[in-house]
N, C-alpha and C positions, 0 to 999 in steps of 0.2 A: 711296855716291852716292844711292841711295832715301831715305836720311833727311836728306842732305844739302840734297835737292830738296824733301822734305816734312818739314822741322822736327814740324809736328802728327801726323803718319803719315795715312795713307788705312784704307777699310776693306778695302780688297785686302790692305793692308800687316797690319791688325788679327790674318787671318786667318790667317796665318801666326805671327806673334806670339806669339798667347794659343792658341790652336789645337794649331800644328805644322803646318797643313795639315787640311781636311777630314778628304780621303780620303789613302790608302793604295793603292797599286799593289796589293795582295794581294788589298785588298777584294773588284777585280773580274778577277779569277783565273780564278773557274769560268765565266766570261762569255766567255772567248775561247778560240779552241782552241789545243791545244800544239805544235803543228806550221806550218809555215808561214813570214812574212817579220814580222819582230817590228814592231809598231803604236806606234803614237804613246804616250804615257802615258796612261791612262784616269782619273787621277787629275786628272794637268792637265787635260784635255777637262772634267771633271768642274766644277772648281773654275772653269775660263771660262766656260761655261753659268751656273752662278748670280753671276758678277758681268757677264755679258750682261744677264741678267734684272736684276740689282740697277740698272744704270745704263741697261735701256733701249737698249740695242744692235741691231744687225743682227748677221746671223749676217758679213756685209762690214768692218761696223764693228769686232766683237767681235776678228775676225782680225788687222786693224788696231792694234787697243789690244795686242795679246801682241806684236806688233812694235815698236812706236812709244811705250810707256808703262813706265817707266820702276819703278812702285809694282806692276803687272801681272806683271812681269819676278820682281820679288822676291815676290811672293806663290805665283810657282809654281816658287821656285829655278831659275832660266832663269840661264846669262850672257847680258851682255846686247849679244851680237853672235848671239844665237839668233835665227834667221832665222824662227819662227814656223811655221805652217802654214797651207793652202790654206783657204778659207769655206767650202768643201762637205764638210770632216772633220766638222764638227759636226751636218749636216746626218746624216750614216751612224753619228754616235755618239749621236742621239738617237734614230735607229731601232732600234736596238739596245737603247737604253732600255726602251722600249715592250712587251718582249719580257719573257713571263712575269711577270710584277709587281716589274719590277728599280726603276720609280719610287718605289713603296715601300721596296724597300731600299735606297735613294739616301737618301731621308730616315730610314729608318732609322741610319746610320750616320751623320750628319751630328748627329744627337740623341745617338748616342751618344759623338760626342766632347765636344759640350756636355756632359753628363754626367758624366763622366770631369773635365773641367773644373769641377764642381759646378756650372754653370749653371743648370743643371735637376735637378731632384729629383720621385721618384715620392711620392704621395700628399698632392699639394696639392690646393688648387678649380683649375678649370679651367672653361672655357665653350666652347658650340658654339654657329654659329649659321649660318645658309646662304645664297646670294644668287645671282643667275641668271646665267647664264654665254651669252653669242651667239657661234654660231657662226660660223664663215667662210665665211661664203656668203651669197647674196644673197637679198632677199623676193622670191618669184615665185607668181603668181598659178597656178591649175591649169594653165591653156590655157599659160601662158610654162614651167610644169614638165615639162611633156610635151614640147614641142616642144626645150628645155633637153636634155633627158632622151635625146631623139634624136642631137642635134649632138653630146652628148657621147659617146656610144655610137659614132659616126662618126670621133669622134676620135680613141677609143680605136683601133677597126679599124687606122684611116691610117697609125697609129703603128707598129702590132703585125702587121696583115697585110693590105697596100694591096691587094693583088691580090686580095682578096673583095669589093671595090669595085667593081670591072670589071663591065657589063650591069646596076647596081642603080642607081647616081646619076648623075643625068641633068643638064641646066641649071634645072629645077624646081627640085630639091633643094638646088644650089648657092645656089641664090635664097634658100630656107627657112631651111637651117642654113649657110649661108658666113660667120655671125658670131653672134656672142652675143645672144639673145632679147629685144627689146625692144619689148612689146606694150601695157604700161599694164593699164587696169583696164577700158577699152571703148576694146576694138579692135573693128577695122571686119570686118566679115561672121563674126562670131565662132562659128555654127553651121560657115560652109563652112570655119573653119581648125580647128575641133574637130575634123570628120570626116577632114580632107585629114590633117592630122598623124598621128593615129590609125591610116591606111589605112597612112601611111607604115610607121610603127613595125611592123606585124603583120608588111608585108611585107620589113622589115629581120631581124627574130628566124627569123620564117620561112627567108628567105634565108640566113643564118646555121647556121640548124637541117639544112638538106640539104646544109650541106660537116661535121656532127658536131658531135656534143654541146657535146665541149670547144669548140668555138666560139662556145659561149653560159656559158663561165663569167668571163669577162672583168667588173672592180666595176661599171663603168660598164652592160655588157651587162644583168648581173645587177638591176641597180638601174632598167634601163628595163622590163624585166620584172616590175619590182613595181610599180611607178608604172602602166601599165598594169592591170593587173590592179585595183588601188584606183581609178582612175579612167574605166574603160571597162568594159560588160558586153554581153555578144551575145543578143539576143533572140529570141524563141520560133524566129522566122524567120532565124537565123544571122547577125544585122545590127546592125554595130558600135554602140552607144550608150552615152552622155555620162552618167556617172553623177551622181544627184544625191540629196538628201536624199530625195525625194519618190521617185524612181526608181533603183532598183539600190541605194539606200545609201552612204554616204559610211564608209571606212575612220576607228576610230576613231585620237584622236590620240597614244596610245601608239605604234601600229602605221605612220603614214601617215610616208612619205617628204615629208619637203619638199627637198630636195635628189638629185641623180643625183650630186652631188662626196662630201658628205657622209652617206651613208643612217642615219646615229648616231644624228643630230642631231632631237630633235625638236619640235613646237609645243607650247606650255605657255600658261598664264594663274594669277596670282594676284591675286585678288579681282577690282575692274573697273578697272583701271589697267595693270601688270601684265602684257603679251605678249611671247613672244618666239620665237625658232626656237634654241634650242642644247641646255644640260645644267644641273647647278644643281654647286655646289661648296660642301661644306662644310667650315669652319674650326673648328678647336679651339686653345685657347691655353690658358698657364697666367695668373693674375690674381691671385697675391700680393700683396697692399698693400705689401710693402718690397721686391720682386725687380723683373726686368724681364719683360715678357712673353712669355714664347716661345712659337710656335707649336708643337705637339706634334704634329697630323694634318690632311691636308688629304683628302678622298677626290670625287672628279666621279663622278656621279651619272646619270642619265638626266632628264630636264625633267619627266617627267609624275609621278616616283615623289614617295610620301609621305615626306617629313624623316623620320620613325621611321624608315621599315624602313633608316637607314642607321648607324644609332644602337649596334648587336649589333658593325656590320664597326670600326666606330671604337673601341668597347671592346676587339675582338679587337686591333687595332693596338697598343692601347695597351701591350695586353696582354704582347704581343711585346716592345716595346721597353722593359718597365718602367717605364713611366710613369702609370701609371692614376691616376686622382684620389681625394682622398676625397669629393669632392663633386663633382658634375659640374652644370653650369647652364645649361640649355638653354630654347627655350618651347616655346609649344603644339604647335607642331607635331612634337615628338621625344616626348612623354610619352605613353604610354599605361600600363596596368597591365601589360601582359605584358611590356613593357621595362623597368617598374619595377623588378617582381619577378626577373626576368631578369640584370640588371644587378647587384642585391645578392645573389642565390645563386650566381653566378658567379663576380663580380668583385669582392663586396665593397664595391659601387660606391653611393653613395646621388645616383639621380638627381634634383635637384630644379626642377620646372616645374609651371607651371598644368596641373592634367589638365583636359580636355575634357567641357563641360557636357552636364548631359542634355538632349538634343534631343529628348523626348517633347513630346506639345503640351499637355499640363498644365504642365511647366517653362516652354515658349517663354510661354504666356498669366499664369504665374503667379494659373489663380484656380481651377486644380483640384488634385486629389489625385495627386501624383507620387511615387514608386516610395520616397522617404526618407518617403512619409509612411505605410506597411506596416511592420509588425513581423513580421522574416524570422527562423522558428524552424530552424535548418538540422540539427538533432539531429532533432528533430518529423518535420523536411522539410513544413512547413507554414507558410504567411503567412497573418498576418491581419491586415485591409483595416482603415481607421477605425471603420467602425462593428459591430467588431467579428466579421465571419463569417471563418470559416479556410476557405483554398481547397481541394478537392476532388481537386485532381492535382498533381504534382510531377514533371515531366518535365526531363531532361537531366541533366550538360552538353551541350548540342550544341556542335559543336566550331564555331571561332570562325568568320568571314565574310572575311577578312582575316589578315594576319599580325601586324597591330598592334593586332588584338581578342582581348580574352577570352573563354575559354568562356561561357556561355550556359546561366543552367538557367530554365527557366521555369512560371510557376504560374500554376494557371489558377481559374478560378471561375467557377459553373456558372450557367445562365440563373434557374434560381427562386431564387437566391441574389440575382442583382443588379434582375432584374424591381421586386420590393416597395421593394426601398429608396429613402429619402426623396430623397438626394443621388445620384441614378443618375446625374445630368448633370454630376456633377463627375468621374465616369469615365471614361465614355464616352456618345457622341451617338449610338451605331448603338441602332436599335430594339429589334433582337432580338439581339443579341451582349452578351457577358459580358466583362470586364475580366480579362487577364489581361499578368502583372508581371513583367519577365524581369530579370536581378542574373547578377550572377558568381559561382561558387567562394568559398566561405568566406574563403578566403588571400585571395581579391583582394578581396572586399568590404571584409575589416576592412583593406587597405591601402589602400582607396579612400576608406573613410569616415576613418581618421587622416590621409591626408595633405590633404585639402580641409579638414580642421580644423585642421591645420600653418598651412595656409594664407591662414587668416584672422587669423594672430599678427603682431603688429607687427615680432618676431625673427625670424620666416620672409621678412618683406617686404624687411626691410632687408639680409640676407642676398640674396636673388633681385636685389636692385637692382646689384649687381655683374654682372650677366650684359650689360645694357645696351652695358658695355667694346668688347664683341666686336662692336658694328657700328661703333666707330672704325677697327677692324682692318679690316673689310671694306672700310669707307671708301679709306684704306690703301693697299692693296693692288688695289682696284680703279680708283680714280683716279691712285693714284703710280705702279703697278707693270703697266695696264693688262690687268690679271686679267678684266677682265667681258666683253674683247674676245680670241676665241681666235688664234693667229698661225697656228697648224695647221688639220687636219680630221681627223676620226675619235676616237673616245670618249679613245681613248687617249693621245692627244698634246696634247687640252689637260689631260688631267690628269697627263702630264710638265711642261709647263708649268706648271703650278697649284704643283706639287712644287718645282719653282726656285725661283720666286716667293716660296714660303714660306719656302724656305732666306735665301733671299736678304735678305727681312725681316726673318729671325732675325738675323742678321749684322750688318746697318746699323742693328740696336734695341742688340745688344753691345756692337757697336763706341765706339754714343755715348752709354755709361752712365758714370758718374763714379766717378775713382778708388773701389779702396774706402774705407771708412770717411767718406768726403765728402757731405755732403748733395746733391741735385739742387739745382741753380739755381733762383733760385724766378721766377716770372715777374715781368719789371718793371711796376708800373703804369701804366696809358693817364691820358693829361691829363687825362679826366676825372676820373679817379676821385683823383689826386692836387689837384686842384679840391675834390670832396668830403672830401677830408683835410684841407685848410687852411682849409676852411670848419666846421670840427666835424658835416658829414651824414656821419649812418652811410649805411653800406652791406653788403648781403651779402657774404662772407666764400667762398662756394659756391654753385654752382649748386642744392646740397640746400636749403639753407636760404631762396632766392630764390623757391622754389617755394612759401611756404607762405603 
C-alpha cells in the first residue's frame, strides 16, 4: 500500500529501504531500566524525532503524521491500524536524550549505519565551520531582567509551594509581576523601579531563606540569585545600588545571565554586525568531489567560546566513530599551532587553515622590524636582530596564556645594545627600553614557518577553496531546517536538536542521490544563457572561472 501510494518512495520510506532502520531497540538497552511496565520502542521514538526535524513538525503535528501517514507507518514497521502515541512521549524521550551525552551517541549510531552501508568512509577531507545559534528567549533589557527574574521565581514558588506566598505578595506585587515584563528601553521613573524591584527580590530570597536552604535551590530561585548579585551591590552604608560600568562593575559576558528561563544561554558579538543571546554550533561534513556530503559532527558550544578550543572535542568524536579525516578544512578561527600540532600527533589528522597573523605593531604598520626579520639560533639559544647584535637572555617556555596558544620563549636585548643603533625606531619607540622577541618551541616554529609558506602555493589555495562548501550547509540547515532558532532552553537541548537536524539532513541529501552508476542531473539552462548559446557569446562555465 506505501508504494502503491508513493510510486517514487518518500524519505521516510528511503530509510527503511537502504537503511533497515536507523536504530535498533538494543542500541538503547542501557538507557532504560530492567524492571518495570515495558515502554514504547525507543527506536521508533528515535526515528520520528528526525523526520519531525526533517519535515518541520510539532511535537502535535509529528504525533499526527505516525497516525495518519501512511510512508511514516512503513518506515517504522507499524500496521497500519497502530493507533500511534500521545505528543507528550516525545517530549519525556528527548529528556532522556539529554542525559549523559546520549545525543552524541544518537549520532553516533546513525553514522554507523551509514557506514556499514558504505556511505561514508574514514579518511576523506572533511570541513568545519560554525554559526550562531539564538536562543529561546526574549531581548530584555537589565531593569525588564530583574524584574523577569522576579515573576519568574514567583512562579516557580506558586507552582511548587503556594503557601510561601501567604504575608509576602500583596496587590503591589500583583501589579509588578501579574504578567510578563514589558518596559522598552525608557521607561518612566526608572531609578524608582530599579530600587522597588531590587527591594522586592532581597526581600523574596530572604523570605525564602527563613523557611530553609532547600527553599533557595529551585532554577528559576537560583537564577534570580545570580542576576542579582551581577546587577545590584550594597554600599559602604548597606544600601541597595544599581550596578554600572562606572560603579560596582558590570559582570562580564561569559558569566552574565541574560535570561531567569535560560541561564546557559549567553551574549556574544562577532565583528560589528554580528549580536546575539544563545550558543554557537559547529558543523563538520565530508566534501568528496564524487560522494554525497555527510554530515559527520555537530557539537553547541557556549557564544562567548573561541571556534578552536572546540576543534580537540570534534577530533575526539571523530575519533570514536571512525571517521577522522585525512585533511580537515576549517579557517581562522579553528587553527592555531597547538591544535595543529595536536591534531597530527594524535590523530594523524593534517589540519588545514589560514593561521593567525602577527599582531605586533611592526607587522600591523609594516615599516618596522618583526619577529620573521631575527635569525633564531635555538641550539645557541640565541637571536640575532638585523643589524647584527645577539641577545643577552633566553628566558622560557612560559607556558601558554590561553589553550589555543603556544608556549612562549622569549629573548631579550639589553639597553646599551639598542641605545647606539642607527634604526632603534624600527624596534621600538620607548626611550629607554630594549626590544625584546618572543617565538614558540622549535616544533612549533618550524610548523609555523612551513605551513604560512604552504600557504602562499597556488595548491594549497585551491585545495582550501573547498572549505567554502560548508556555509551552504550551514545555509541549509539553518534556513531549511530552522537550526539558528532554538525550540528548546538549556545548552543541552538545543544541541539535541542540532543532532536531529544533522541526521535529518543526512537522510534527505541520501535519499535524493541518483542511482548508482548515474550521473547527477545536470542543471537546465536559464533563457539567458540559452540566448547567449544561439547567439555564439561565451559565457563562464563556473562560478571559478567568472571570478577572474
Amino acid at each position: 500500500m506505501a508504494r502503491a501510494s508513493n510510486p517514487g518512495g518518500t524519505t521516510a520510506m528511503w530509510v527503511r529501504d537502504h537503511l533497515g532502520g536507523l536504530w535498533r531497540d538494543e542500541d538503547f538497552a542501557d538507557w532504560y531500566p530492567r524492571d518495570g511496565r515495558p515502554g514504547l520502542s525507543p527506536a521508533q521514538m528515535a526515528t520520528v524525532c528526525v523526520l519531525q526535524f526533517l519535515l518541520g513538525l510539532s511535537d502535535r503535528q509529528a504525533a499526527e503524521a505516525v497516525r495518519c501517514r501512511i510512508d511514516f507507518k512503513y518506515a517504522l514497521a507499524m500496521e497500519l491500524d497502530d493507533p500511534g502515541f500521545h505528543h507528550s512521549v516525545l517530549a519525556d524521550f528527548r529528556d532522556r536524550l539529554t542525559e549523559d551525552g546520549r545525543a552524541d551517541r544518537l549520532l553516533d549510531l546513525a553514522l554507523a549505519r551509514l557506514e556499514e552501508a558504505g556511505l561514508v568512509r574514514e579518511r576523506t577531507t572533511q570541513r568545519t565551520d560554525s554559526t550562531h545559534v539564538l536562543a529561546a528567549v526574549r531581548d530584555l533589557t537589565r531593569l525588564e531582567l530583574v524584574t523577569e527574574a522576579v515573576r519568574a521565581a514567583l512562579e516557580e514558588l506558586a507552582g511548587a509551594a503556594p503557601h510561601l506566598l501567604a504575608g509576602l505578595v500583596n496587590e503591589e506585587w500583583g501589579r509588578r509581576y501579574g504578567r510578563p515584563v514589558r518596559l522598552g528601553k525608557n521607561p518612566t521613573r526608572p531609578k524608582t523601579r530599579i530600587l522597588a524591584t531590587g527591594g522586592d527580590a532581597v526581600r523574596l530570597i530572604e523570605h525564602l531563606g527563613q523557611h530553609g536552604p532547600e527553599r533557595l535551590s529551585g532554577p528559576r530561585v537560583q537564577a534570580l540569585r545570580q542576576i542579582m548579585v551581577q546587577n545590584y551591590y550594597r554600599d559602604g552604608a548597606g544600601r541597595l545600588r544599581w550596578r554600572t560600568a562606572e560603579d560596582g562593575g558590570l559582570a562580564p559576558s561569559a558569566v552574565a545571565v541574560v535570561s531567569p528561563y535560560d541561564p546557559t544561554a549567553c551574549y556574544a558579538r562577532r565583528g560589528h554586525v554580528t549580536r546575539w543571546k544563545g550558543f554557537v554550533a559547529h558543523l563538520t561534513e565530508t566534501c568528496d568531489p564524487d560522494g554525497v556530503n555527510v554530515i559527520t559532527d555537530v557539537a553547541t558550544t557556549d557564544a562567548t567560546g573561541y571556534d578552536a578550543k572546540a576543534l580537540p572535542g570534534i577530533h575526539t568524536r571523530l575519533s570514536r566513530r571512525g571517521l577522522l579525516p585525512a585533511e580537515h578544512l576549517v579557517d581562522g578561527g579553528y587553527t592555531s599551532l597547538i591544535h595543529l600540532e595536536q591534531a597530527a600527533r594524535e590523530h594523524q589528522v593534517t589540519v588545514t587553515g589560514p593561521l593567525p597573523v602577527n599582531t605586533t605593531r611592526q607587522n600591523r604598520r609594516n615599516n618596522g622590524f618583526g619577529r620573521d626579520d631575527f635569525h633564531i639560533d635555538f641550539d645557541r639559544r640565541q637571536v640575532t636582530c638585523p643589524q647584527g647584535e645577539t641577545s643577552a637572555g633566553w628566558h622560557g617556555p612560559y607556558p601558554a596564556s590561553s589553550p589555543t596558544a603556544a608556549p612562549l620563549i622569549v629573548a631579550r636585548f639589553t639597553r646599551s645594545q639598542c641605545r647606539p643603533c642607527p634604526v632603534r625606531t624600527r624596534c621600538t619607540t620607548t626611550a629607554d627600553s630594549a626590544r625584546s622577541v618572543g617565538f614558540p618551541p622549535r616544533e612549533f616554529r618550524d610548523l609555523q614557518l612551513r605551513v604560512r609558506a604552504e600557504q602562499q602555493t597556488s595548491e594549497w589555495q585551491a585545495r582550501y577553496a573547498v572549505r567554502s562548501g560548508v556555509e551552504g550547509t550551514i545555509n541549509e540547515l539553518a534556513h531549511g531546517h530552522g537550526m539558528r532558532r532554538c525550540r528548546y532552553r538549556g545548552q543541552h537541548k538545543p544541541h539535541l536538536q542540532h543532532v536531529f537536524t544533522a541526521i535529518a539532513a543526512n537522510i534527505e541529501r541520501l535519499s535524493r542521490r541518483p542511482p548508482t552508476g548515474e550521473a547527477p542531473p545536470s542543471r537546465p539552462p536559464t533563457a539567458f544563457q540559452n540566448y547567449l548559446h544561439q547567439h555564439g557569446i561565451p559565457r563562464p562555465r563556473s562560478w571559478r572561472s567568472a571570478r577572474d
